[in-house]
C-alpha positions in Angstrom: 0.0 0.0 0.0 1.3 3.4 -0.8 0.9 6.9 0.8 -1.1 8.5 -2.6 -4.2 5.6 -1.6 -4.5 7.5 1.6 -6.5 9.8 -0.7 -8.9 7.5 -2.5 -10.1 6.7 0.8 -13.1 9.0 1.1 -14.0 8.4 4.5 -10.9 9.5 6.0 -11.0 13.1 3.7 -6.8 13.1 4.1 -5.4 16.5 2.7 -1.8 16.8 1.5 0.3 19.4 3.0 3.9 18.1 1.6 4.6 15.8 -0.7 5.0 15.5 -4.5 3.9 12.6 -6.6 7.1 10.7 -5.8 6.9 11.2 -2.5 3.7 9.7 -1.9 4.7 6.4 -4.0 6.4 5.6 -0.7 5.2 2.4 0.9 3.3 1.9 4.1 4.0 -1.0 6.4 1.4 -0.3 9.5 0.1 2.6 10.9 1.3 4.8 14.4 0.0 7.1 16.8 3.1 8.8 19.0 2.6 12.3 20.9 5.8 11.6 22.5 9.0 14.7 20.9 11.1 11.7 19.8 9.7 8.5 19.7 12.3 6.8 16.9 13.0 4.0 19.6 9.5 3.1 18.7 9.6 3.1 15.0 11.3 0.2 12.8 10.7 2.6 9.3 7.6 2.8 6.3 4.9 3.8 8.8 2.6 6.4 9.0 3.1 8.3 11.9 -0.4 9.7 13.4 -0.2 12.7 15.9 -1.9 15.1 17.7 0.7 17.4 18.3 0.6 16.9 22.0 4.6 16.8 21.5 4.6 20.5 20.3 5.9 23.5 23.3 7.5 25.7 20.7 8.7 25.9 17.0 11.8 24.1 17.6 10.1 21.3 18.7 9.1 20.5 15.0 12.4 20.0 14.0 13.5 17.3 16.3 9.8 15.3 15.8 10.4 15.3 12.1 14.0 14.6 12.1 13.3 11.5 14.4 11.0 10.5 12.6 13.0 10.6 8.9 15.8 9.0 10.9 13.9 6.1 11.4 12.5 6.1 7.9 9.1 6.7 8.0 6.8 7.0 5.1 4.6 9.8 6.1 3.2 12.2 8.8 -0.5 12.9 9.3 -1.0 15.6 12.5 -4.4 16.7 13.6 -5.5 19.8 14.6 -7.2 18.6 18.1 -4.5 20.0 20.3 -3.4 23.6 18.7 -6.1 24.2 15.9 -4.3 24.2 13.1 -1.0 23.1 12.0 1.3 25.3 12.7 3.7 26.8 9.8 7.0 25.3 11.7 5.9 21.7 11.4 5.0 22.1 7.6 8.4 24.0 6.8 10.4 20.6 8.6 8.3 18.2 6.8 9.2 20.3 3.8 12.7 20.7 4.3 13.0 16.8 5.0 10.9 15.4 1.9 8.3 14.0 4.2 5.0 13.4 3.5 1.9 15.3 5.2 -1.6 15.0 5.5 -3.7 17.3 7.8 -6.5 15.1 9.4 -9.8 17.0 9.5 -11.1 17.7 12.8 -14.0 15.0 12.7 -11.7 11.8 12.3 -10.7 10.2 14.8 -7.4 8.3 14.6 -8.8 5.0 15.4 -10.6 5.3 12.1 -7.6 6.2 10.1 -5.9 3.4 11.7 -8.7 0.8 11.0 -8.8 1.0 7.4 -4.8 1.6 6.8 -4.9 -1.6 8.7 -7.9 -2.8 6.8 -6.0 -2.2 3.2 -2.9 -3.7 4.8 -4.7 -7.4 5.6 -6.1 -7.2 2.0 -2.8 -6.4 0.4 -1.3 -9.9 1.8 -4.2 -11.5 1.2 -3.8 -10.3 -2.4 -0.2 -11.4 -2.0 -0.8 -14.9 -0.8 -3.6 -15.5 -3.2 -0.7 -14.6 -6.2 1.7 -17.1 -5.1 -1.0 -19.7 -4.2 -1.9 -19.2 -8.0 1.8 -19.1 -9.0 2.2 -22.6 -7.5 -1.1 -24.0 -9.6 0.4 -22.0 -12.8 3.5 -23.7 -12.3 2.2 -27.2 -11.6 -0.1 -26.4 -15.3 2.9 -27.1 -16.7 4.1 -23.1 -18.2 6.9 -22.5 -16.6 9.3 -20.4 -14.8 8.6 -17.5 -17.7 4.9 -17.3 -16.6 5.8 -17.2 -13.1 8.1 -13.9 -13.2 5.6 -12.7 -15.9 2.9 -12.2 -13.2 5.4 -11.1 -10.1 6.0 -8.5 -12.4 2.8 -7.6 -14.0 1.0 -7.9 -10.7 3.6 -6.9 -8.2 5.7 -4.8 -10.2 8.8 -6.5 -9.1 10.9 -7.5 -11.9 13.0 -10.8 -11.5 15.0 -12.7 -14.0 16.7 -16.5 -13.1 20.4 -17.1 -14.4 22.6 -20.3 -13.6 25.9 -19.3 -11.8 27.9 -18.6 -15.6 25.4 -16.0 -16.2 23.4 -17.2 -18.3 19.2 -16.2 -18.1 16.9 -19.1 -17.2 13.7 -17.4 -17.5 12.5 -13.9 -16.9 13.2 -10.4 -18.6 16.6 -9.3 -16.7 17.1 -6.5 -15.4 18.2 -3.0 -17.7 21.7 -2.4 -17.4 22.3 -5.1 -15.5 25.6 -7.3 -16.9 25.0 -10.8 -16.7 28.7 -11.8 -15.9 28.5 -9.0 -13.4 25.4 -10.6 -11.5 27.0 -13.8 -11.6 30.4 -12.5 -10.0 28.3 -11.1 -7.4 26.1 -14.5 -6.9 29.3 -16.4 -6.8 31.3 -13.8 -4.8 28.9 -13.2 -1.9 29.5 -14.1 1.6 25.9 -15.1 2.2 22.3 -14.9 0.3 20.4 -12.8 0.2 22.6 -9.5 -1.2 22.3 -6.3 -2.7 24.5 -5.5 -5.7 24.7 -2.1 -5.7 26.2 -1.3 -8.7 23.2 -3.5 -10.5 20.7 -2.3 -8.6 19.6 -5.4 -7.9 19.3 -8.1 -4.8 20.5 -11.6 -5.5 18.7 -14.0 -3.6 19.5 -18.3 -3.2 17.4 -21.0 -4.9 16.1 -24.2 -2.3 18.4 -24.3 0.9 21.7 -23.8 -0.9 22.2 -27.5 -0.4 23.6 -27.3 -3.8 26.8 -25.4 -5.0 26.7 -22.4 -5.8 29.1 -22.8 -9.2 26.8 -25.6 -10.1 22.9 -23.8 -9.2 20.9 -20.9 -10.6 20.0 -18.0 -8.6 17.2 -15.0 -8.1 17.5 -11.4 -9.2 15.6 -9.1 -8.5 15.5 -5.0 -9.1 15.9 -2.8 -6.0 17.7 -3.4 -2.6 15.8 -6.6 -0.9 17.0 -4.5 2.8 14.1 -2.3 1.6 11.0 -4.5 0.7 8.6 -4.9 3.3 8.3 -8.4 5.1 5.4 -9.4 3.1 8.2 -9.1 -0.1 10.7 -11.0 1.0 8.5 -13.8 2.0 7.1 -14.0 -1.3 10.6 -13.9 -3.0 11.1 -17.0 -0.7 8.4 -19.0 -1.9 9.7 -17.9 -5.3 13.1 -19.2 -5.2 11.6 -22.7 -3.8 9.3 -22.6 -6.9 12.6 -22.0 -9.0 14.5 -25.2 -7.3 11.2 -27.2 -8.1 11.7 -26.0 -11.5 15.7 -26.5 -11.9 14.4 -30.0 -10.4 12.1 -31.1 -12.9 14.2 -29.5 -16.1 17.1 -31.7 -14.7 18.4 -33.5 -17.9 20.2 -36.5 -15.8 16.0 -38.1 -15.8 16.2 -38.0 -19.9 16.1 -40.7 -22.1 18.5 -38.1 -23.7 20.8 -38.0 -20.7 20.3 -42.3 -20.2 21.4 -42.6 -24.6 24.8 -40.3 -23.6 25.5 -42.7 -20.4 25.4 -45.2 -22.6 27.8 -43.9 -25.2 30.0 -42.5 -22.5 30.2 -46.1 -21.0 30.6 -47.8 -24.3 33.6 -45.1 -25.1 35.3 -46.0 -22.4 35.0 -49.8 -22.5 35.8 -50.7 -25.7 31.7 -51.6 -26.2 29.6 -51.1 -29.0 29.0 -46.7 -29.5 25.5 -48.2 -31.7 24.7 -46.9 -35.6 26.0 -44.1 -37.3 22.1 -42.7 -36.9 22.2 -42.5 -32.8 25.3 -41.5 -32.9 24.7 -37.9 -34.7 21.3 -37.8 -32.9 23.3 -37.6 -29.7 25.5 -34.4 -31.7 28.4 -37.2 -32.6 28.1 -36.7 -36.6 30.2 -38.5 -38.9 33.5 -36.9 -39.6 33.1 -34.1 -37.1 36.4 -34.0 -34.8 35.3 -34.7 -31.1 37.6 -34.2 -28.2 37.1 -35.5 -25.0 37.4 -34.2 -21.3 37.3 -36.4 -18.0 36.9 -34.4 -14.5 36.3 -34.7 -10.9 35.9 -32.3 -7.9 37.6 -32.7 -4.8 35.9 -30.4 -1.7 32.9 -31.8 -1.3 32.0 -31.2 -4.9 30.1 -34.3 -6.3 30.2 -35.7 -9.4 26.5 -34.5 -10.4 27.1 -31.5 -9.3 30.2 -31.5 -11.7 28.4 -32.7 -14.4 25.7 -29.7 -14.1 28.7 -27.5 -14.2 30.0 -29.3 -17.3 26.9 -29.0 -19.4 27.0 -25.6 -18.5 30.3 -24.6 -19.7 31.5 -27.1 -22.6 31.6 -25.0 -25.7 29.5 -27.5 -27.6 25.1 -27.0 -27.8 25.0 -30.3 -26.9 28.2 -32.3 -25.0 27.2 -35.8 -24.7 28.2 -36.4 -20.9 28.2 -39.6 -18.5 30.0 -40.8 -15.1 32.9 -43.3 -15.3 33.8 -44.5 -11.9 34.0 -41.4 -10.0 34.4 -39.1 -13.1 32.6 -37.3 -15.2 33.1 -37.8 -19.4 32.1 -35.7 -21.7 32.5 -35.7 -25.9 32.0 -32.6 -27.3 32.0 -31.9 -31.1 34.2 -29.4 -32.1 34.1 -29.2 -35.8 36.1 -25.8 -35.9 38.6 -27.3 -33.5 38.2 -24.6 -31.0 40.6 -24.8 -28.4 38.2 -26.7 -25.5 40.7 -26.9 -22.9 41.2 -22.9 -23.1 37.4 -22.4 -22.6 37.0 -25.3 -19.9 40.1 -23.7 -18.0 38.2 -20.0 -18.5 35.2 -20.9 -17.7 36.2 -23.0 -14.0 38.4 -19.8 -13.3 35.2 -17.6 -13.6 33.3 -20.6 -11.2 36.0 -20.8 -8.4 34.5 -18.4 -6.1 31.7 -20.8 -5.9 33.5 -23.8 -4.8 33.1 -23.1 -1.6 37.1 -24.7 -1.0 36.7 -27.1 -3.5 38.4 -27.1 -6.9 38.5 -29.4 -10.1 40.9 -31.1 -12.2 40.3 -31.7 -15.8 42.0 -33.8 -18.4 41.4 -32.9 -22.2 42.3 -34.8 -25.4 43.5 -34.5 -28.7 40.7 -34.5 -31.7 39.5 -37.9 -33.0 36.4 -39.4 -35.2 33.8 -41.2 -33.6 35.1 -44.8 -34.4 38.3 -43.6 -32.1 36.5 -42.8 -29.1 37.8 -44.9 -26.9 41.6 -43.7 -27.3 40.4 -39.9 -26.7 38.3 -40.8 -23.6 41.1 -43.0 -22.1 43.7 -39.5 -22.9 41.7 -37.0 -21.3 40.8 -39.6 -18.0 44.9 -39.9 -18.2 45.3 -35.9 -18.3 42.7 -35.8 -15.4 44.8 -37.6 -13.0 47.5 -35.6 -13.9 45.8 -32.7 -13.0 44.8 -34.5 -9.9 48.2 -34.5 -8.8 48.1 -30.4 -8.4 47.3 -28.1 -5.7 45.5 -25.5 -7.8 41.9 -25.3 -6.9 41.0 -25.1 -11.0 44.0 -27.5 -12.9 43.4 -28.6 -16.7 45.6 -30.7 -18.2 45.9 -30.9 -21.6 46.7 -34.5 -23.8 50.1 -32.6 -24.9 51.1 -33.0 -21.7 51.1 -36.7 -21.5 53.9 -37.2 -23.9 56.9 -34.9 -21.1 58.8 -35.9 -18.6 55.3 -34.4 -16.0 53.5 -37.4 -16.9 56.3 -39.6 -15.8 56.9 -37.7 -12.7 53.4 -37.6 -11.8 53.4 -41.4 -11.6 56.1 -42.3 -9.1 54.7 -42.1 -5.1 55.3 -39.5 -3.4 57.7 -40.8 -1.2 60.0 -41.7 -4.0 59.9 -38.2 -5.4 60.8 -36.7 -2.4 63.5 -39.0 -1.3 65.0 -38.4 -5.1 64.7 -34.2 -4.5 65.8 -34.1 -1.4 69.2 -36.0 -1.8 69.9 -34.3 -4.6 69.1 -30.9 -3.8 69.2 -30.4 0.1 72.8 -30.2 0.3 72.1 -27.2 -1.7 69.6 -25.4 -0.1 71.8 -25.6 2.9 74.9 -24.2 1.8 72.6 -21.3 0.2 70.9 -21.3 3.7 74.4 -20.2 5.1 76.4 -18.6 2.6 74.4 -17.1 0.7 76.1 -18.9 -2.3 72.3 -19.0 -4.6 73.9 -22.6 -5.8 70.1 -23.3 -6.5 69.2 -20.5 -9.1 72.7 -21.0 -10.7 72.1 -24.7 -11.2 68.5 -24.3 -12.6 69.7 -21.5 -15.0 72.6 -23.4 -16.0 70.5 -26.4 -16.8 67.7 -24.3 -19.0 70.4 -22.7 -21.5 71.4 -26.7 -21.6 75.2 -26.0 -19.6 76.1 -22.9 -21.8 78.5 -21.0 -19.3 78.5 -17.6 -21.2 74.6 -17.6 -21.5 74.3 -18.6 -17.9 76.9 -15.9 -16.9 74.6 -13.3 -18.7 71.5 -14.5 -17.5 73.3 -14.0 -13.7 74.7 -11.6 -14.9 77.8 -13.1 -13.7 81.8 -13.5 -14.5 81.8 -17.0 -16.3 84.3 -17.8 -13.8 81.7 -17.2 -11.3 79.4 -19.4 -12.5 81.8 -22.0 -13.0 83.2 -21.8 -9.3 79.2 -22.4 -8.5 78.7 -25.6 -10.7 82.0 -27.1 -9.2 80.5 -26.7 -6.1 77.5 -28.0 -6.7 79.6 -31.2 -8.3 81.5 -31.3 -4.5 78.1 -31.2 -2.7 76.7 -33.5 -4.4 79.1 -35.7 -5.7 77.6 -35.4 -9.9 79.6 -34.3 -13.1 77.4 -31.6 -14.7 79.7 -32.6 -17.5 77.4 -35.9 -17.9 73.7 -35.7 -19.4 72.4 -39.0 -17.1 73.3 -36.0 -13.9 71.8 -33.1 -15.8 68.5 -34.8 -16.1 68.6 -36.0 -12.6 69.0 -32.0 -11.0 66.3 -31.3 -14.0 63.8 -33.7 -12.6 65.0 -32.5 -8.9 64.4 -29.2 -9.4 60.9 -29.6 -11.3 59.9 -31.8 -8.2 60.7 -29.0 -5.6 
């Protein structure tokens, strides 16, 4: 309800004092009576204060009512006359000079009328509210969608909302003007708990369900305006909403497809050697004849779960229509690429922009090279061979791609751990403590020696050393250690070293 009805009430024969037409589209949550000079202690903001001036011993006394009552960020002020007669000029200058609201309340009407049918108007709004999301509900359960749903929280609330999954991209729903997608999901992903106001998007991002689901992998609720500002009637309503949206995301979820059963099936088949079926299901899953398809295997670690994953997958594969499935406790996916786009720079890109919503969690992905559909297999067994590669990494986002597999990381990544830090240590400890105490930087001359492949005079420039000097350093790594840098088998050995520390 908003101050400007206060007029169409003809019982109640309100006059406006102050206000323009803006002012009195200001909201009213319930309806006051205060005589006391500063009763803000009382107020929790968007009511209409009723007085009788009782307050009033002089004109200075009008500037500290209305002040305490903007403070506390009232919609409006309606004063009767019972006490003085008349409003007096100071009152109507402070409500002036603070952009509040005024109505004079003629002589004849009580209060306890005007605060019968504010209250009266107020029942009916929620009435009127719970009646539109009781009809939302049967509108959704009709079968038409998320897109009818906004369609009438905005037509009949005038509250415009729009649903986008956690890349950015809209679900249903008009957006919002000016609003940047990627922006709305930075914030969704970014913020420390839901509901919350972007302020440079105008607009209040609110959770779908009970966040059981993460957040890189859900969709979530925008809405224009700052939610800190919408009566309680509001934000209950945009919490039925977002449980309608979950019911939504729930039925929509592909995994229940005959669709999504056909691409476990050729995921399975791909990965087993077993029969992918006829050229005919194959393009009908988007595997056509003679289109290249690379393939990309990934888990989460963090309490990220593999359907979870593969919602986040689907998402964010550069392909209309990535035909994914689970293998063990990974997620598969073959996704055309017909132009041979470069996959593992958009999966890569894409996880970066997701990270905030891990929630401490990360993934590692392996990608392949290209192949045709009768070569499935190879590719899927190459990217599930780059994943645990890039399970062997810290990072909280790691892709590995199938060029990889053919280096010396591949080989390292497959001895225990134990071995590989036995093999560093004994090698390059002796080092590290001689550096520790002299100050000798053995360590950074070895490494550079070794990457201009034991050329003294480039090494000396890259140190920007004597070549003397960098040959008294080699000899005493040699002493330390006991090697000939003079022999390749003990120049891949400190290589391997210093790529394991």
């Amino acid at each position: 309800m908003k101050l400007r009805a206060l007029l169409a009430m003809p019982e109640l024969r309100l006059e406006v004092v102050t206000g323009d037409d803006a002012e009195l589209d200001r909201p009213i949550r319930w309806v006051v009576t205060t005589d006391l000079l500063n009763p803000g202690r009382y107020l929790r903001g968007r009511e209409l204060v009723l007085t009788g001036l009782v307050w009033r011993s002089g004109p200075a006394d009008s500037e500290t009512f209305v002040r305490a009552l903007v403070d506390a960020g009232v919609s409006g002020l309606a004063a009767g006359e019972f006490a003085l007669g008349t409003i007096p000029d100071d009152l109507v200058d402070a409500c002036r000079r603070h952009r509040l609201p005024l109505f004079k309340v003629p002589e004849d009407v009580a209060f306890a009328t005007v605060t019968e049918e504010v209250v009266r108007h107020l029942s009916g709004a929620r009435a009127a509210d719970l009646t539109a999301v009781l009809d939302r509900h049967r509108r959704l359960v009709e079968g038409t969608g998320l897109g009818a749903v906004l369609d009438l929280v905005g037509r009949d609330l005038g509250m415009r909302c729009h649903v986008r999954t956690a890349t950015g991209r809209l679900v249903a729903g008009p957006g919002l003007p000016g609003a940047g997608a990627a922006a709305l999901a930075g914030a969704f992903l970014r913020a420390p708990r839901l509901p919350a106001y972007a302020a440079g998007l105008d607009a209040s991002i609110l959770p779908v369900g009970d966040g059981a689901v993460c957040r890189a992998a859900d969709w979530f609720l925008a809405c224009e305006g700052d939610f800190a500002d919408w009566p309680a009637e509001r934000r209950a309503l945009t919490g039925e909403l977002g449980a309608i949206v979950a019911l939504e995301r729930a039925r929509l979820d592909d995994r229940l497809s005959a669709e999504s059963h056909r691409a476990q099936e050729i995921v399975t088949a791909a990965a087993t050697g077993g029969g992918l079926g006829s050229a005919g299901e194959l393009e009908r899953s988007g595997l056509a004849a003679g289109v290249p398809v690379v393939a990309v295997a990934a888990s989460g670690r963090g309490g990220i779960g593999a359907g979870e994953l593969r919602t986040i997958l689907a998402e964010i594969l550069p392909a209309a229509r990535p035909v994914l499935g689970l293998v063990d406790d990974e997620v598969v996916g073959l996704v055309p690429s017909p132009s041979r786009h470069d996959v593992a720079g958009a999966i890569e890109d894409a996880l970066n922009a997701l990270a905030p919503g891990f929630a401490g969690g990360g993934v590692a992905a392996g990608v392949s090279g290209t192949a045709g559909s009768p070569e499935l297999r190879g590719i899927v067994e190459e990217a599930r061979q780059a994943r645990r590669l890039a399970a062997t990494r810290s990072a909280s986002v790691c892709v590995v791609r199938h060029d990889e597999l053919a280096t010396h990381v591949l080989l390292l990544a497959s001895v225990p751990d134990d071995v590989r830090e036995m093999f560093r240590v004994r090698l390059l400890d002796p080092l590290h403590a001689y550096d520790k105490v002299h100050g000798a930087d053995l360590v950074r001359t070895l490494e550079t020696f070794l990457r201009h492949s034991g050329s003294w005079t480039r090494a000396a420039d890259d140190l920007h050393l004597h070549v003397n000097s960098v040959r008294y350093r080699i000899q005493r790594v040699e002493d330390l250690t006991g090697r000939d840098l003079s022999r390749l088998e003990d120049q891949v050995d400190f290589f391997l070293a210093l790529r394991l520390g």
